[in-house]
C-alpha positions as CSV (number, residue, x, y, z in Angstrom):
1,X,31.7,135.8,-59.8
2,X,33.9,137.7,-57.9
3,X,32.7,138.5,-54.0
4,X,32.3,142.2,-52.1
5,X,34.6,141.8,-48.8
6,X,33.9,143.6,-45.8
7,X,36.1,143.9,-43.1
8,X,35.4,144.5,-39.1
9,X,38.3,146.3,-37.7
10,X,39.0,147.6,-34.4
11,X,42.6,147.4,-33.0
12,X,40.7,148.5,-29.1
13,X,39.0,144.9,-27.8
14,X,35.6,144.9,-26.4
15,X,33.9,147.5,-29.2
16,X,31.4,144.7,-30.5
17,X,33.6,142.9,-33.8
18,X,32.1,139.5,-33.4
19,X,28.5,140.7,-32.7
20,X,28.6,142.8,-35.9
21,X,30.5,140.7,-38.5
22,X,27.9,137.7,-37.5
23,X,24.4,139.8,-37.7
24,X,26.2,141.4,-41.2
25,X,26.4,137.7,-43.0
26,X,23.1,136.7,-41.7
27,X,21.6,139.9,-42.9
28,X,23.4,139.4,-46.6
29,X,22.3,136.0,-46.4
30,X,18.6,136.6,-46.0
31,X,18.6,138.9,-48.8
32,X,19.4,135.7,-50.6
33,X,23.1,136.2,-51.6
34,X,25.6,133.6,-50.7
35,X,27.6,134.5,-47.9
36,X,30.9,133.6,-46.6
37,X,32.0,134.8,-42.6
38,X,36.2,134.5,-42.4
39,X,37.3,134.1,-38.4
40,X,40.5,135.6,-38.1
41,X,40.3,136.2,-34.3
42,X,42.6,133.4,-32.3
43,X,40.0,133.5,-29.7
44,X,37.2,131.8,-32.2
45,X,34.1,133.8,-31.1
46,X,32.3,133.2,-34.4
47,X,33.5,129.5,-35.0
48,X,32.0,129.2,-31.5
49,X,28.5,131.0,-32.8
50,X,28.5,129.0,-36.1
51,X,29.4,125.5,-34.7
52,X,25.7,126.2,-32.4
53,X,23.9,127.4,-35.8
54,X,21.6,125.1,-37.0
55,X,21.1,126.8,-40.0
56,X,23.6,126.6,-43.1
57,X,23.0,130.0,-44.4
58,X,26.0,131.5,-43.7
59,X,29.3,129.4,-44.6
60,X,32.7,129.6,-42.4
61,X,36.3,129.6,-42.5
62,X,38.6,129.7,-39.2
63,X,42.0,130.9,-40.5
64,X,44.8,133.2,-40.3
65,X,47.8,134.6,-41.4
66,X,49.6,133.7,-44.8
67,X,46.4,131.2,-45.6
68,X,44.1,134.0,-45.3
69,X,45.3,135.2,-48.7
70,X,45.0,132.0,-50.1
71,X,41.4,131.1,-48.5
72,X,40.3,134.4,-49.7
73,X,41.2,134.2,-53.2
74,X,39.5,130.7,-53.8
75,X,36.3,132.1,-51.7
76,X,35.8,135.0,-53.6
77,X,34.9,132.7,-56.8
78,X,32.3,131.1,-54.6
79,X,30.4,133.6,-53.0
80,X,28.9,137.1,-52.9
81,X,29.8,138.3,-49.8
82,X,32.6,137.8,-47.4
83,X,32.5,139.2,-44.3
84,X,36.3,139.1,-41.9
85,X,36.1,139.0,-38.5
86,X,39.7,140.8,-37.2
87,X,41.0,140.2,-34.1
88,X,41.8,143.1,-31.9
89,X,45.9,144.2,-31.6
90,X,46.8,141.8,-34.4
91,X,48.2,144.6,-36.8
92,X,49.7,142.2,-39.7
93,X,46.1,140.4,-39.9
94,X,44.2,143.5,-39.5
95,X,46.3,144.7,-42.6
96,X,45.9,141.6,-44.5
97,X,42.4,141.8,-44.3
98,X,41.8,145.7,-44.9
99,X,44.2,145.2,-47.8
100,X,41.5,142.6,-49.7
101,X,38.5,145.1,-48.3
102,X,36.2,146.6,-50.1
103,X,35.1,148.2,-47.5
104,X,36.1,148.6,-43.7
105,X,33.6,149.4,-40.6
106,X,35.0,150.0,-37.8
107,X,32.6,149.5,-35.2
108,X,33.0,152.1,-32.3
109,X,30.8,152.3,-28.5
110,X,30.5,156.2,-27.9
111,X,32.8,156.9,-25.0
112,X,36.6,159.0,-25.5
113,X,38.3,156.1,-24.7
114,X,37.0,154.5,-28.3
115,X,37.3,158.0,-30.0
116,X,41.5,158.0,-28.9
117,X,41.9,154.1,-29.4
118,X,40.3,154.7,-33.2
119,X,42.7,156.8,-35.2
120,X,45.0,154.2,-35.2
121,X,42.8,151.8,-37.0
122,X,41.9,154.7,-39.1
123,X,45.9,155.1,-39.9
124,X,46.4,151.3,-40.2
125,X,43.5,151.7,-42.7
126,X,44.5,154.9,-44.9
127,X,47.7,153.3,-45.4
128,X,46.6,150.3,-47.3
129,X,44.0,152.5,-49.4
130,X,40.7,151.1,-48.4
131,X,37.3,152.6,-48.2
132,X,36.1,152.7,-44.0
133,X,33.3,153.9,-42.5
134,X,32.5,153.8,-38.5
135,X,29.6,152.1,-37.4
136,X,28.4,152.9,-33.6
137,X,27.8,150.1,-32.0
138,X,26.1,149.5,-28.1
139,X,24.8,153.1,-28.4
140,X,22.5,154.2,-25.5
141,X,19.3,155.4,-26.5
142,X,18.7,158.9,-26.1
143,X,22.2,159.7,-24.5
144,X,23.7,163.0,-25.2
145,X,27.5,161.6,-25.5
146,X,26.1,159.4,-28.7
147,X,25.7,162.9,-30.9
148,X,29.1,164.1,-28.9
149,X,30.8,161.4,-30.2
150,X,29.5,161.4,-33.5
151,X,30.5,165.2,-34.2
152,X,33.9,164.2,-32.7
153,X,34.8,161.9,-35.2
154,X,33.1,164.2,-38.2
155,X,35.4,167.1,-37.4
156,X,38.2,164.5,-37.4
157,X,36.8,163.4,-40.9
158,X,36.0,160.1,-39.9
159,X,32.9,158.9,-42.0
160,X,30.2,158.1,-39.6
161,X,27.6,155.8,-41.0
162,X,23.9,156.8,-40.1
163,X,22.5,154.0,-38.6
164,X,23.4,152.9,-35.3
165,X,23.2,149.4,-33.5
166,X,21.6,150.0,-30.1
167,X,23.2,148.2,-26.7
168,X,20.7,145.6,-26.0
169,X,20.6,142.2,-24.0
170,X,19.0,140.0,-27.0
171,X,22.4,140.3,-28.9
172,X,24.4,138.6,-26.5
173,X,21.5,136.2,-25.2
174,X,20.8,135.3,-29.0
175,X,24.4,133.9,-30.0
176,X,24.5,131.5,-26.9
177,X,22.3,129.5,-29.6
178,X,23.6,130.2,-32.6
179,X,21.0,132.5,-33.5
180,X,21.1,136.2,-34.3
181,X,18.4,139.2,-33.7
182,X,17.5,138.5,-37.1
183,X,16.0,134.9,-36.1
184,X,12.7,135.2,-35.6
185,X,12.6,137.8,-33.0
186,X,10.0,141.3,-33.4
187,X,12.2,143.5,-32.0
188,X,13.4,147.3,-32.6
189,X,17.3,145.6,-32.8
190,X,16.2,143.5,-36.4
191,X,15.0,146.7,-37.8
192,X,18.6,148.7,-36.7
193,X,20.1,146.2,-37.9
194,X,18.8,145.7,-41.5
195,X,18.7,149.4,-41.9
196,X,22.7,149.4,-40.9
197,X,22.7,146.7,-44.3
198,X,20.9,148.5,-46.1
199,X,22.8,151.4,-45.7
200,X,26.1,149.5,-46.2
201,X,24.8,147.7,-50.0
202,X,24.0,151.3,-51.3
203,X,27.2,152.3,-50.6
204,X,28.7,149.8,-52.3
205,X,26.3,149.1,-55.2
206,X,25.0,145.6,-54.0
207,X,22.2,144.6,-55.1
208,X,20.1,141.8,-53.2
209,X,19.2,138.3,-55.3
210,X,15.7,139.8,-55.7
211,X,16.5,142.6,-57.2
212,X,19.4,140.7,-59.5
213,X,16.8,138.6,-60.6
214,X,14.0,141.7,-61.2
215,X,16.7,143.4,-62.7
216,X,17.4,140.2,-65.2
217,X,13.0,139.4,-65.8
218,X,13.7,143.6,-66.7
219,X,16.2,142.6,-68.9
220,X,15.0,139.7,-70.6
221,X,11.1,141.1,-71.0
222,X,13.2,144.4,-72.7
223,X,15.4,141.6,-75.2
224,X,11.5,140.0,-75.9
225,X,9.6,143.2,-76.9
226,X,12.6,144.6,-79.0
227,X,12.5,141.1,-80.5
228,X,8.7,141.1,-81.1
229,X,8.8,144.5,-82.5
230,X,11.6,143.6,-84.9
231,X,9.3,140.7,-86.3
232,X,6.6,142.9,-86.0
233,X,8.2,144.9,-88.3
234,X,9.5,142.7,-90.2
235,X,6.1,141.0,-90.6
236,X,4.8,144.6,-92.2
237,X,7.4,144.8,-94.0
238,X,6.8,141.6,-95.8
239,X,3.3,142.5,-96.0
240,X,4.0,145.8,-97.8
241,X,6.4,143.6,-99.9
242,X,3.7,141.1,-100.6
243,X,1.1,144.0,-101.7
244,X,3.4,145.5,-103.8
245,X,3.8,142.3,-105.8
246,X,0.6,141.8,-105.3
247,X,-0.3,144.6,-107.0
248,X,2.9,144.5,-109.7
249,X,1.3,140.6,-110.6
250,X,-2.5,141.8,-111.3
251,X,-0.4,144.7,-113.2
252,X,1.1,142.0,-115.3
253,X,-2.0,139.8,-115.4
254,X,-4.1,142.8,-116.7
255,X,-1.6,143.2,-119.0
256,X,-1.1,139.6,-120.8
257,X,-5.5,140.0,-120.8
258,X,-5.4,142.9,-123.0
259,X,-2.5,141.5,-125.0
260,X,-4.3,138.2,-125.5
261,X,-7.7,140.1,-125.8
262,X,-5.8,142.8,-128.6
263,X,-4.4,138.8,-130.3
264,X,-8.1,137.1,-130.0
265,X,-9.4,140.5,-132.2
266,X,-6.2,140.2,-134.5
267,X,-6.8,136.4,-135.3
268,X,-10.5,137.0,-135.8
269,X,-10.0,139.9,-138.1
270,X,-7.4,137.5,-140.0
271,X,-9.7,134.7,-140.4
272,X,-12.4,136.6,-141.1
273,X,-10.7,138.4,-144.0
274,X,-9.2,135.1,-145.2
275,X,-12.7,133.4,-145.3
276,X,-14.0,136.1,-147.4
277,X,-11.3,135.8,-150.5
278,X,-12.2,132.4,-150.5
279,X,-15.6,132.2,-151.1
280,X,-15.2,134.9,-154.1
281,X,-16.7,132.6,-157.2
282,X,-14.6,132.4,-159.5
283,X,-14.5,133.6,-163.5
284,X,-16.2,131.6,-165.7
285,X,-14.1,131.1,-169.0
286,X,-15.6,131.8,-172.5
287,X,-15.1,129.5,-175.3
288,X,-13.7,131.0,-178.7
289,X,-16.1,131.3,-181.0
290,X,-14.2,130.3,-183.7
291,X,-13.5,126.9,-182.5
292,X,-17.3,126.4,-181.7
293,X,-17.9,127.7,-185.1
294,X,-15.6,125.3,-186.8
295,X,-17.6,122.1,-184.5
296,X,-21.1,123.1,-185.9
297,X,-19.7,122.9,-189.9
298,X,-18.1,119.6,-189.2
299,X,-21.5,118.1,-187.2
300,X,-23.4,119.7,-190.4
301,X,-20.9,118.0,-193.1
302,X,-21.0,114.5,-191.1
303,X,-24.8,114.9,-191.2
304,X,-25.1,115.5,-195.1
305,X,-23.3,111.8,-195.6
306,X,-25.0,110.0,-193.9
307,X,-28.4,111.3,-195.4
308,X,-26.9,110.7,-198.7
């Protein structure tokens, strides 16, 4: 398993890092992916926030430097989503991190002063090649310097992303106890938020533990009916198989019958012919006459003497 990294980078302080990165790994976290929030920023914002948590949905690592190569190498084997919290005019760790980004958002409240400060993130960005997007964050409902802003930065072709974060108390009055707007609370800031999330895992193809596991059921209910069928047709093919021997056996059968039936008439014929030559009577042999001639003088002559 290798983990999606997200980065929150903004070289002006006081644009909304913190608030962002933490609502970001609590949002990946309810969608049921393990999540893993890096703080990079000296001051220890998030560390605060997560040492108040009472949840342990969302994992943490304090470090910076040359050991945030290192920790992020042996956390993307454990997780599925890192999320770096930068700190702001730290340009080696802001580099570090947007280097091992797969994506940057740079989160941006619409005034000029944020629109000047931001293309030098953008520039410390484009140089180490990594996809960024800005995200505006504190926006003032229905204030015409929001859309201002927005069109500023997309004729400077900044991507923009479509969702905004709206500037409201419950953000800040939230983290004081380790929670986040996503804790609980029915309020318009959850669904800005989970929309920004939503926006942010289509972008970059990730897919929520429900859907993983919909998407494996899918796969494994596909595997079973391709299996089934292949018996199935296996099963008619044996069946076909069978009838055809079936059929090639009673064949064979009827044969022999005939054959034996063709002998039974042969043997009876036999016998019956053999029967009759031997009750032919047979010839009756004739004496010669001469010899029986001869017997009737002698019987006479003895006769003669004895009357004598």
């Amino acid at each position: 398993m290798s983990a999606h990294v997200i980065t929150v980078a903004q070289q002006k302080g006081g644009s909304g890092k913190t608030t962002l990165a933490i609502h970001l790994a609590t949002a990946f976290a309810q969608r049921g992916l393990s999540t893993m929030l890096f703080d990079t920023d000296p001051q220890g914002t998030a560390s605060h926030w997560h040492a108040q948590r009472k949840k342990n949905d969302v994992g943490l690592i304090a470090t910076s430097g040359w050991r945030l190569t290192r920790d992020l190498a042996m956390a993307r084997e454990a997780n599925d989503i890192i999320i770096i919290d930068t700190p702001p005019h730290a340009e080696m760790d802001i580099k570090v991190s947007t280097r091992a980004a797969d994506m940057v958002l740079v989160p941006l409240q619409p005034s000029p002063a944020d629109v000047w400060a931001v293309r030098e993130t953008m520039n410390t960005i484009a140089s180490e090649s990594s996809d960024a997007m800005v995200v505006m964050n504190r926006v003032v409902p229905r204030a015409n310097i929001t859309k201002d802003v927005a069109d500023k930065l997309k004729s400077m072709d900044v991507p923009v992303a479509e969702h905004y974060i709206g500037n409201r108390v419950l953000f800040a009055a939230a983290m004081e106890t380790g929670m986040t707007v996503l804790d609980g609370f029915k309020n318009p800031s959850m669904a800005e938020v989970n929309a920004l999330v939503d926006e942010i895992a289509e972008k970059m193809g990730i897919a929520s533990a429900a859907k993983k596991s919909s998407k494996k059921s899918a796969t494994t209910k596909t595997t079973k009916a391709k299996s089934k069928s292949g018996s199935s047709s296996t099963k008619t093919q044996e069946s076909t198989e069978g009838q055809t021997t079936a059929k090639k056996s009673a064949s064979s059968k009827k044969t022999t019958k005939t054959t034996k039936t063709a002998a039974k008439k042969s043997s009876s014929k036999t016998k019956t012919e053999t029967a009759a030559t031997t009750t032919k009577k047979p010839t009756r042999k004739t004496k010669p006459a001469a010899k029986t001639a001869t017997k009737r003088k002698t019987l006479r002559i003895v006769t003669k003497k004895k009357s004598a």
